[in-house]
C-alpha positions in Angstrom: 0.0 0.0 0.0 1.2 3.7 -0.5 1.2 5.9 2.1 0.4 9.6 1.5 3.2 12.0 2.6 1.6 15.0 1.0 -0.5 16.1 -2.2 -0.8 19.2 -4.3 -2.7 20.3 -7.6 0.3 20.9 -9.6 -2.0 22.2 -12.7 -5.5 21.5 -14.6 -5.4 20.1 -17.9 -7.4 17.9 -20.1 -7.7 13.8 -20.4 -9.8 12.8 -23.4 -10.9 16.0 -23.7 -12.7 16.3 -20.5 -10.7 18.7 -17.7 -8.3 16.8 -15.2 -6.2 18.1 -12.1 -2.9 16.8 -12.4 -2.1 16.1 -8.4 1.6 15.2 -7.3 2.0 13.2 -4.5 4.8 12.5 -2.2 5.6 8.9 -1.0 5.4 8.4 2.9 7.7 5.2 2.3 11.5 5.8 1.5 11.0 3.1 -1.1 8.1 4.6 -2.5 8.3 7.1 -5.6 6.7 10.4 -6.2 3.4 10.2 -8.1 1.5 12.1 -10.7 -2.1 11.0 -10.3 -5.1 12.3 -12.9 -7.6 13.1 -11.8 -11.2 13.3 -13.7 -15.0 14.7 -12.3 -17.1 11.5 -12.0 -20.4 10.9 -10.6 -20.6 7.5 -9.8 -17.2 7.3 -7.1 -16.8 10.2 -4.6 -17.2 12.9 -7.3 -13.8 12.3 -8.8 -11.9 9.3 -10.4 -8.1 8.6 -10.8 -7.9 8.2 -14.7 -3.7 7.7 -14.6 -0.8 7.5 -12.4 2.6 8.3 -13.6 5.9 7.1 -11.1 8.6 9.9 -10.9 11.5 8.6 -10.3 13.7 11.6 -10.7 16.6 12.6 -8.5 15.3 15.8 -7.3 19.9 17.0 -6.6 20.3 15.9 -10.5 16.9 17.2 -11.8 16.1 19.9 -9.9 13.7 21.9 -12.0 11.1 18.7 -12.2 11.9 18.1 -15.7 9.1 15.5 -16.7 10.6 15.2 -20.7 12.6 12.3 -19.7 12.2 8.9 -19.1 12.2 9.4 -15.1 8.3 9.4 -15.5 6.8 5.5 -16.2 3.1 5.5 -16.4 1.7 2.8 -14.0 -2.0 3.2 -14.0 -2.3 -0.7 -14.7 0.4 -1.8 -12.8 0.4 0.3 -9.9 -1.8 -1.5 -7.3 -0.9 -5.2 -7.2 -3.2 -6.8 -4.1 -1.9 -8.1 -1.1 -2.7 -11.3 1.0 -6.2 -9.1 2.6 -6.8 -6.9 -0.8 -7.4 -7.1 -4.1 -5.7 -4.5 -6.5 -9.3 -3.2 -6.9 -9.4 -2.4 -3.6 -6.3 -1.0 -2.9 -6.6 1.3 -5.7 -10.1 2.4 -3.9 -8.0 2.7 -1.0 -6.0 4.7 -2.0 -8.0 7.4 -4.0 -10.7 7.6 -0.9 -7.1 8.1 1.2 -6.1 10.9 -1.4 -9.2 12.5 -1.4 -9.5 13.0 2.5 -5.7 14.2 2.5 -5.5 17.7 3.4 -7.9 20.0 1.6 -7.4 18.7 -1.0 -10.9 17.5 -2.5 -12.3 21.1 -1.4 -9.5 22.4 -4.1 -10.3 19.6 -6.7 -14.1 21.4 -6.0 -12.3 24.7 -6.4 -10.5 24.1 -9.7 -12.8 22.1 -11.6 -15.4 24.6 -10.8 -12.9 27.4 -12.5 -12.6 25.1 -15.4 -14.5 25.8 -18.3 
């Protein structure tokens, strides 16, 4: 499981045409890497859906102005929750979007951004 150090809208963009927030999350694990998570407005989970998840494994003292045009980003949407002996990668991937959600403020700014979002 990943644990949530901290989490910030680094922009809004677009996937498939429909607005995302592009959130960047920092590992609570030393093992773990930095994320980029997508985010998309959906009405069926808790208002919002994670749509992709890219690993940055960047060294921040060699890379220091968070280049992302190199191959230090791997997207991992499909292979990013595995399961464990007590979940199944569905459920840890629910797990960790309702955990991301509740972090901080940080759904009350997903509310604020996609409501700015044309």
């Amino acid at each position: 499981m990943y644990y949530i150090k901290d989490a910030k809208i680094r922009r809004m963009t677009e996937y498939d045409g429909a607005p995302c927030a592009e959130v960047g999350v920092l590992p609570g694990a030393v093992e773990d890497s930095a994320l980029l998570v997508y985010i998309v407005e959906d009405r069926r989970e808790e208002g919002y859906e994670i749509v992709r998840i890219l690993t940055n494994d960047a060294d921040l003292s060699a890379d220091w102005f968070d280049n992302n045009m190199h191959d230090a980003f791997e997207d991992v949407t499909v292979s990013a929750f595995e399961g464990s002996a007590v979940m199944e990668p569905e459920e840890e991937r629910s797990k960790f979007q309702r955990e991301l959600l509740i972090f901080g403020d940080l759904k009350k700014q997903l509310e604020e951004h996609f409501g700015q979002y044309p």
